[in-house]
N, C-alpha and C positions, 0 to 999 in steps of 0.2 A: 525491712526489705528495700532495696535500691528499687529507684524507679528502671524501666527500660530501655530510657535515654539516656543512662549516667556514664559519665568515662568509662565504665568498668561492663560496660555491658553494650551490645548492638546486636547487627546482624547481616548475616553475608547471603546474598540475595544471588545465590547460582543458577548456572544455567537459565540465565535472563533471555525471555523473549523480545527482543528489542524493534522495538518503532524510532526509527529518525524521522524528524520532522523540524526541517528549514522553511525560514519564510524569503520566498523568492519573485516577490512583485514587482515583474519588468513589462511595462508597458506594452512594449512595442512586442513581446511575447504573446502576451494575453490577447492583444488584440486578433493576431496573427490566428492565435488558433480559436478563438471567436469565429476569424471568419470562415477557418478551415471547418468548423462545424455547421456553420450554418450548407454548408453542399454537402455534409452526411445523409447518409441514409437509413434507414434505423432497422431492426431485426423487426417482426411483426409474429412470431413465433410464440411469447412466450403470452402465457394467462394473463387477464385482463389486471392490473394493479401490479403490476413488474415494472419492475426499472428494465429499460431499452438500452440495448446493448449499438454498436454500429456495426456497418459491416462490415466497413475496411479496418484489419486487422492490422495494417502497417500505417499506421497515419503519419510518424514519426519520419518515415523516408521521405516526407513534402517538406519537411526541414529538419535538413542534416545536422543546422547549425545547434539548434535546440537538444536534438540528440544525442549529443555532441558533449551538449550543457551539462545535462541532467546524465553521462555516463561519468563527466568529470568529477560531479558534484559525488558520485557514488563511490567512486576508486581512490578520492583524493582525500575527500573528507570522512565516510565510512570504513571500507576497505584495508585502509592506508592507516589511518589515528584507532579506530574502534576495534575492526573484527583482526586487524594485523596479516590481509591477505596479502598476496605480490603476485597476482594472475592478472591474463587479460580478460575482459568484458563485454559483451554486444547485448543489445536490445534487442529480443527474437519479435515481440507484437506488441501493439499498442491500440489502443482502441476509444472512441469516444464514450461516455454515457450519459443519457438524460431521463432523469426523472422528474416524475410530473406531480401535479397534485394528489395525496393518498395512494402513490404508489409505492415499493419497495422492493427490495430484490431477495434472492432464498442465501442461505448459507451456503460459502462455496470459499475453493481453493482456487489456487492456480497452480494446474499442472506444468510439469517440465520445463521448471524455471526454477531459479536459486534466489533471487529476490523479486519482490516487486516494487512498484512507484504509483503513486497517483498523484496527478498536480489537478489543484484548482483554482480555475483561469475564469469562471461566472461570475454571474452577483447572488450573491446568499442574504441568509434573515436568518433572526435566531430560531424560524419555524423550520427553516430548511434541513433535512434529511442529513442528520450523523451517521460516518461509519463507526460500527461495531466492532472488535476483533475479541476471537474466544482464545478460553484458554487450552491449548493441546492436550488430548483425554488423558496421554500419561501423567501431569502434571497435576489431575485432580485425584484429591484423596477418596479412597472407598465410602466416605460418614456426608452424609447430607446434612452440613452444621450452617447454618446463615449467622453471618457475620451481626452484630450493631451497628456498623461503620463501615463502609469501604474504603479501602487506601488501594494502592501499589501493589503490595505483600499479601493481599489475601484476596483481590477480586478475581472471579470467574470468565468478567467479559470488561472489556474497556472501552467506551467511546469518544471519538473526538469530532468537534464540528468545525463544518470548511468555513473556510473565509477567502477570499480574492489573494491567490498567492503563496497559500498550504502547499508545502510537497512533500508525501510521504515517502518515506521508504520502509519495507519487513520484508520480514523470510516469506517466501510464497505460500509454504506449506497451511500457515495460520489460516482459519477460517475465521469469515468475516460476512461482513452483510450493510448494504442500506437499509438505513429504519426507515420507518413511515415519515413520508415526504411532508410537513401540513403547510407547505406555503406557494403560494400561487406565482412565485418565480421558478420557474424552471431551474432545476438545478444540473449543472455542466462541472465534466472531468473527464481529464485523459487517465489511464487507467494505462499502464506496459509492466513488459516481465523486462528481465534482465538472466542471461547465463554466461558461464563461465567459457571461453575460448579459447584453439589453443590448446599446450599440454597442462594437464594436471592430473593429482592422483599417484601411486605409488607400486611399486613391486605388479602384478596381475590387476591390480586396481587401475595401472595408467590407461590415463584417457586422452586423446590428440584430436580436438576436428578435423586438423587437416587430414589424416586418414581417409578419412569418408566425402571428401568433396571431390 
């Protein structure tokens, strides 16, 4: 029997849920929105051990320039080279988050948005709080099998940890989550959606915003 690496054998890995992730550590960035966080204000709603959400949901319009940045980075290098879009794009919200020590956040989406981004502009440790993302329920099989090994191709959930400079991007739909925080730096990220503008869509499916403004 051949092995499952050989010429003669592989495997085509469809309908991929894709995570991009650039490392984009600019200074004069980080700092900026350092200090744009420090005049946040934080949500006070949620159960004690939650990651804190901010309340200004458009942080992003205090610099256009960055905005700007992180829509090029999306349309130029995703859009354009990966998913093969030719639409235009706007950032609907953005928002700060800080999580503290042994806190964590619940599993969630983001609604009505087609992609998301999170950049990380703090200082982390290897104690600091990884995000999570699962895998979409259609996607799991009916048999409850655990794997010997995780890879790529057969895990359920995947995490990645921040560093000074991480920018994510995924489909908004993915659920996802902060784990448990255990390091006594506070850890900082801008968190925004991203939607589609403009005409798109087909036949009774077309869609235009300007219609509606």
């Amino acid at each position: 029997m051949k092995n499952f690496d050989s010429s003669n054998s592989g495997v085509f890995s469809v309908f991929a849920t894709n995570i991009f992730h650039f490392d984009f550590k600019e200074s004069e960035i980080i700092e900026e929105l350092k200090y744009w966080q420090t005049l946040e204000k934080y949500t006070d709603h949620f159960e004690k051990g939650h990651a804190l959400s901010g309340l200004d949901m458009r942080v992003l319009e205090k610099s256009p320039k960055l905005k700007s940045t992180f829509l090029d980075i999306f349309v130029n290098q995703i859009c354009q080279t990966a998913l093969m879009l030719n639409y235009d794009f706007d950032i609907s919200t953005s928002w700060f988050t800080k999580t503290s020590l042994d806190q964590s956040s619940g599993i969630h989406n983001h609604k009505h948005a087609y992609y998301s981004g999170i950049y990380y502009f703090g200082d982390y440790s290897d104690q600091s709080a990884q995000i999570e993302f699962y895998t979409p329920t259609p996607n799991l099989p009916d048999y409850s099998l655990l794997s010997f090994e995780y890879n790529i191709l057969n895990s359920k959930s995947w995490h990645i940890t921040p560093y000074t400079g991480l920018l994510l991007f995924f489909p908004s739909h993915i659920y996802h989550k902060i784990k448990m925080h255990k390091s006594d730096i506070e850890r900082h990220s801008l968190a925004f959606n991203i939607v589609p503008v403009g005409q798109y869509g087909n036949d009774d499916g077309t869609y235009n915003t300007a219609w509606f403004s």
